[in-house]
C-alpha positions as CSV (number, residue, x, y, z in Angstrom):
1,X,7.0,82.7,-21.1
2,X,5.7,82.6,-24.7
3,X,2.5,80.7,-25.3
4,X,0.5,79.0,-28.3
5,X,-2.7,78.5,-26.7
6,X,-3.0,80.8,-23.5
7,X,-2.0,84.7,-23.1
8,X,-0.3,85.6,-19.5
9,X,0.3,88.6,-18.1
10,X,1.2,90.0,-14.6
11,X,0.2,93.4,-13.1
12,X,0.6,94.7,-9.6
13,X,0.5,91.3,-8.0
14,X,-2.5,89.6,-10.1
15,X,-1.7,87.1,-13.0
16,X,-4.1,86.8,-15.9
17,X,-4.4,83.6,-18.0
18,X,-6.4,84.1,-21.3
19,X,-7.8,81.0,-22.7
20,X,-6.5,82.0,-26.6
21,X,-8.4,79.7,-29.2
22,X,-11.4,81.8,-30.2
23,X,-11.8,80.6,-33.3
24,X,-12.3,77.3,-31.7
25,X,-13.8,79.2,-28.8
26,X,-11.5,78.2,-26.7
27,X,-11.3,74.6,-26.2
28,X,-8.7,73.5,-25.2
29,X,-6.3,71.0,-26.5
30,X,-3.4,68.5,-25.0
31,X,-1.3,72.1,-25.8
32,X,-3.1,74.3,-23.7
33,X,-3.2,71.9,-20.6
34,X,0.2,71.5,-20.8
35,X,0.7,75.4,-21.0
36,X,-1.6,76.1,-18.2
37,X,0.2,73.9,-16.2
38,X,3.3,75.8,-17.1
39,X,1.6,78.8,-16.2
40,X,0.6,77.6,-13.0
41,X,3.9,76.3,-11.7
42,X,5.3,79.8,-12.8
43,X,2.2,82.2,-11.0
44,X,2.2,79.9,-8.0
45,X,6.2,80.1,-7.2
46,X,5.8,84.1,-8.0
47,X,5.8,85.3,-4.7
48,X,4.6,88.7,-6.1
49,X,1.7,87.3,-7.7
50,X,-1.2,87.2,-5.0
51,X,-4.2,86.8,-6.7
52,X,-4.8,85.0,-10.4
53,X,-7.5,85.4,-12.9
54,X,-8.9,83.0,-15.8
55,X,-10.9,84.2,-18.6
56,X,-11.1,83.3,-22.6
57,X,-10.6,85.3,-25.8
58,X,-13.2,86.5,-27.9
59,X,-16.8,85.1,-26.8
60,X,-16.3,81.9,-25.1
61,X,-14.7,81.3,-21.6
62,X,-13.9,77.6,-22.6
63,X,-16.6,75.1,-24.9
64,X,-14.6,72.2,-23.4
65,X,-12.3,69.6,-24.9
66,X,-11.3,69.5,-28.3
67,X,-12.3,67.0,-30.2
68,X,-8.8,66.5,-31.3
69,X,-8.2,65.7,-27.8
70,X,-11.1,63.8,-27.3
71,X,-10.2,61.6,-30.0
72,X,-6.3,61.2,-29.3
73,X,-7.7,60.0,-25.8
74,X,-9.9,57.4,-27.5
75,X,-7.2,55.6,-29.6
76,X,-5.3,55.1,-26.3
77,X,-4.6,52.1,-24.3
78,X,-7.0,51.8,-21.2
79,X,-3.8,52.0,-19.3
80,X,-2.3,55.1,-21.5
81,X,-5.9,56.5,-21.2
82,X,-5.9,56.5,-17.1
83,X,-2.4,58.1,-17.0
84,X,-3.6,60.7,-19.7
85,X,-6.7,61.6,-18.0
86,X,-5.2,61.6,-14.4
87,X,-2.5,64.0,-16.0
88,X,-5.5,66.0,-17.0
89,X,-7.5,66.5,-14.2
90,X,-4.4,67.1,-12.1
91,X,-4.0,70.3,-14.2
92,X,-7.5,71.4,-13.4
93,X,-7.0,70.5,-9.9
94,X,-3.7,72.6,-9.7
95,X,-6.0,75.5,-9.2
96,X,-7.9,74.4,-6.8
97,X,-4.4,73.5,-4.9
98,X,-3.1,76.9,-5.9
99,X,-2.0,78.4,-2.8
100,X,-3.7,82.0,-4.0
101,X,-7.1,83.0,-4.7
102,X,-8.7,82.0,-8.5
103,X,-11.4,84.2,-9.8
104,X,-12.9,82.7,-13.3
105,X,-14.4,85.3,-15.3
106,X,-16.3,83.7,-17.2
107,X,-16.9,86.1,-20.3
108,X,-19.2,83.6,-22.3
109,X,-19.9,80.1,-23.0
110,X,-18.7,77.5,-20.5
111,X,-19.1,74.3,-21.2
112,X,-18.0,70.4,-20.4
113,X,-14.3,70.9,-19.7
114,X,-14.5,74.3,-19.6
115,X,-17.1,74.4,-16.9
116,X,-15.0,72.3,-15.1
117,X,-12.2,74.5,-14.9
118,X,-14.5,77.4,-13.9
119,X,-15.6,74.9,-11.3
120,X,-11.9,74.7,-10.1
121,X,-11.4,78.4,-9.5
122,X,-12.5,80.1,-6.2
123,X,-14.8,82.7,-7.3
124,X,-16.9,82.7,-10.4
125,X,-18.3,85.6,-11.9
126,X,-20.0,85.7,-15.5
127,X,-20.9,88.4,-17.8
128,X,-25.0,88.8,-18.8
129,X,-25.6,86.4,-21.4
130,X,-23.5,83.9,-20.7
131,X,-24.2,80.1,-20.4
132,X,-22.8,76.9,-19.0
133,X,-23.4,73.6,-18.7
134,X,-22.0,69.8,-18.8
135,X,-22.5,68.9,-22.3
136,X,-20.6,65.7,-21.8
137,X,-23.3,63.4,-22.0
138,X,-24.3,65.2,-25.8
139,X,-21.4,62.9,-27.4
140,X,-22.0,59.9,-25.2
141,X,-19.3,60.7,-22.1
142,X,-19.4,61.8,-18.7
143,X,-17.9,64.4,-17.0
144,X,-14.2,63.5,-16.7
145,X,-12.3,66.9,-15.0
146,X,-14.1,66.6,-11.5
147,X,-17.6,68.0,-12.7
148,X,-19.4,64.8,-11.1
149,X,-17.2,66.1,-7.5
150,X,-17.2,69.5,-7.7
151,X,-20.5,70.7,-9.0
152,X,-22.7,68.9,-6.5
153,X,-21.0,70.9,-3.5
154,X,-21.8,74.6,-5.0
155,X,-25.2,73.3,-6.3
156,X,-26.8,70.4,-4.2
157,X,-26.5,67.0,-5.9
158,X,-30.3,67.1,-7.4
159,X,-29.3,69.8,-9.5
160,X,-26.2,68.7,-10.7
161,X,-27.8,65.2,-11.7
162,X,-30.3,67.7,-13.6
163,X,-27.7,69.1,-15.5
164,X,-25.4,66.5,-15.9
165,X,-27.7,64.0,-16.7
166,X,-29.7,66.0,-19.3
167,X,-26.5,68.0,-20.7
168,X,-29.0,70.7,-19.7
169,X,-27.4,74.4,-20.6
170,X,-28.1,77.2,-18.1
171,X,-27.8,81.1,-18.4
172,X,-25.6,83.3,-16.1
173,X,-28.6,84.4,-14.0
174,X,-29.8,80.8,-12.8
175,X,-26.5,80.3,-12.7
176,X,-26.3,82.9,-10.3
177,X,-29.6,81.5,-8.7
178,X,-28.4,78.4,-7.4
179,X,-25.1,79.5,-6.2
180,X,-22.6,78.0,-9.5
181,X,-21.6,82.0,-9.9
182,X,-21.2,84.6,-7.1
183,X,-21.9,87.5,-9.4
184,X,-23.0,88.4,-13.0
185,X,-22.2,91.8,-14.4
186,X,-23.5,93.7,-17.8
187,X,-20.7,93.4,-20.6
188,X,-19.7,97.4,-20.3
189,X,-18.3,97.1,-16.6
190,X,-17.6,92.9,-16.6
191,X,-13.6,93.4,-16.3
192,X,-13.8,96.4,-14.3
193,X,-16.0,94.9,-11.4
194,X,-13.6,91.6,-11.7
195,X,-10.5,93.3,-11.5
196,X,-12.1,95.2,-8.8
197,X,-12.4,92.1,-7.1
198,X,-9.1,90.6,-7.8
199,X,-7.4,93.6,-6.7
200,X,-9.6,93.7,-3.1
201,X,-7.7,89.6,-3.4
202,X,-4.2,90.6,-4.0
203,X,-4.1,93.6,-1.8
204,X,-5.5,90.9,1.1
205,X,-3.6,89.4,3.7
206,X,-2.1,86.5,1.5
207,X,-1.1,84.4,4.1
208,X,-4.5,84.0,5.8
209,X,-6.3,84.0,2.5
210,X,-4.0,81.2,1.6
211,X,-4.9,79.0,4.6
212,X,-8.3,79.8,4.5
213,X,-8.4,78.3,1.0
214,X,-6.4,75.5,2.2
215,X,-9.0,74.9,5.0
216,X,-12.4,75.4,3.5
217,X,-10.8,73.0,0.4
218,X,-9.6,70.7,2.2
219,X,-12.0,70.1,5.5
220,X,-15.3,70.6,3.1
221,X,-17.2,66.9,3.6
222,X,-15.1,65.8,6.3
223,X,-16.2,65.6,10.3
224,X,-15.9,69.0,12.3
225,X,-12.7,68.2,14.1
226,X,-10.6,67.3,10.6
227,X,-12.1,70.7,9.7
228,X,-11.2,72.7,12.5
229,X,-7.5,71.2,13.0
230,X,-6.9,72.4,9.5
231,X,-7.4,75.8,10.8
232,X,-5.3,75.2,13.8
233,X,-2.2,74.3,11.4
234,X,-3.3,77.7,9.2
235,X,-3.5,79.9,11.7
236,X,-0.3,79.0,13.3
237,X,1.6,80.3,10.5
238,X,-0.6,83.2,10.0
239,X,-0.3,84.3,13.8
240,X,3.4,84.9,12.7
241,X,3.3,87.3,10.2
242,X,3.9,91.0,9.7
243,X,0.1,91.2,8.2
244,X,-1.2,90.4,11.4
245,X,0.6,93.4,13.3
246,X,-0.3,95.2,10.5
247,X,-4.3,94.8,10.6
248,X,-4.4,95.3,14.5
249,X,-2.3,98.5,13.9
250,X,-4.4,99.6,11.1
251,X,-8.1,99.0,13.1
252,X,-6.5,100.5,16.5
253,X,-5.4,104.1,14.3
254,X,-9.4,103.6,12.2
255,X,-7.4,103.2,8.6
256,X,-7.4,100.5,5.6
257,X,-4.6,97.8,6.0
258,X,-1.6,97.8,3.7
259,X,-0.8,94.3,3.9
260,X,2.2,93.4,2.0
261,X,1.7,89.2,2.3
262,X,4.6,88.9,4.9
């Protein structure tokens, strides 16, 4: 597929989607949601593509909506505003519902909307230097692409009223701190160590890593037994596949797996 807004690329079963608007860095526009969401549909049906990372051009992972958008949104209907927004934030949440693993690499500034997206992803990992936030509340709006949901279950909910409320911008190492990243690397070795990463992703079991996505996603807030039927249902499928007799082969002769996500 040809883009305007986002770069994609496939190698040896990991996707990579490029935010592409440095000179705006990165923000993204009614364009680029509707080409992520092409991109989506398209990694997400690849059944060679097992693990998928996001990262931006230039300096900036994403510094949120552009103002363009912003201000198309305003000069809406309230009715053609819900639809809009709901078509927005279904985007973002397609990666969450992405049946493979998301890593966000988050190479610089991640703001509003862009934060968000990280937010989405499964994994987040930022390069030194980097810094985040919900700058919403700096033009007078909320968060609006589930940073009011999503946030408070990686940081606690006092800290995200903290930075929600005070539009308050964090570096990568706090970030780090109170569990919004998983891991920060120096800018020589930042795409090395995630591609490390995403390749220990894609070479997984894919059925089980699926599922256990599904699961944690899905049962997170709810009582135990909504929880643990979800990985009754997973497991049943997983059970069945070549990648099991393949990791019990592989401990009994003391080798690595070579799963192959059948």
């Amino acid at each position: 597929m040809k883009f305007n807004t986002i770069i994609v690329s496939k190698e040896k079963h990991i996707a990579t989607i490029i935010l592409n608007r440095p000179e705006a860095m990165n923000a993204m526009n009614l364009e680029m949601f509707e080409e992520l969401e092409m991109a989506q549909k398209d990694i997400n049906n690849d059944v060679d593509i097992r693990a998928m990372v996001i990262t931006g051009k230039g300096d900036a992972f994403s510094s949120g909506a552009d103002f363009t958008l912003v201000t198309f949104l305003s000069q809406l209907s309230s009715h053609e505003f819900k639809e809009k927004l709901r078509y927005l934030q279904g985007v973002v949440t397609m990666i969450e519902d992405m049946e493979k693993p998301v890593i966000a690499a988050i190479n610089g500034y991640a703001l509003g909307g862009g934060l968000d997206l990280a937010l989405a992803c499964d994994l987040r990992i930022a390069v030194e230097g980097a810094k985040m936030g919900e700058q919403y509340i700096k033009v007078g709006i909320m968060p609006d692409l589930g940073g009011t949901q999503r946030l408070p279950k990686l940081v606690g909910i006092t800290k995200a009223k903290e930075m929600i409320f005070l539009g308050k911008m964090i570096n990568a190492e706090e970030a780090e701190k109170i569990g919004l990243l998983n891991w920060v690397f120096p800018k020589d070795n930042f795409e090395s160590e995630t591609m490390a990463i995403a390749r220990k992703l894609a070479t997984g079991p894919s059925f089980a890593l699926g599922y256990a996505k599904k699961a944690i996603n899905e049962g997170f807030g709810k009582e135990i037994r909504t929880g643990l039927e979800f990985e009754v249902s997973g497991q049943n499928i997983c059970i069945q596949t070549e990648d099991v007799k393949e990791g019990i082969a592989a401990f009994q002769e003391k080798r690595e797996p070579q799963f192959k996500g059948r």
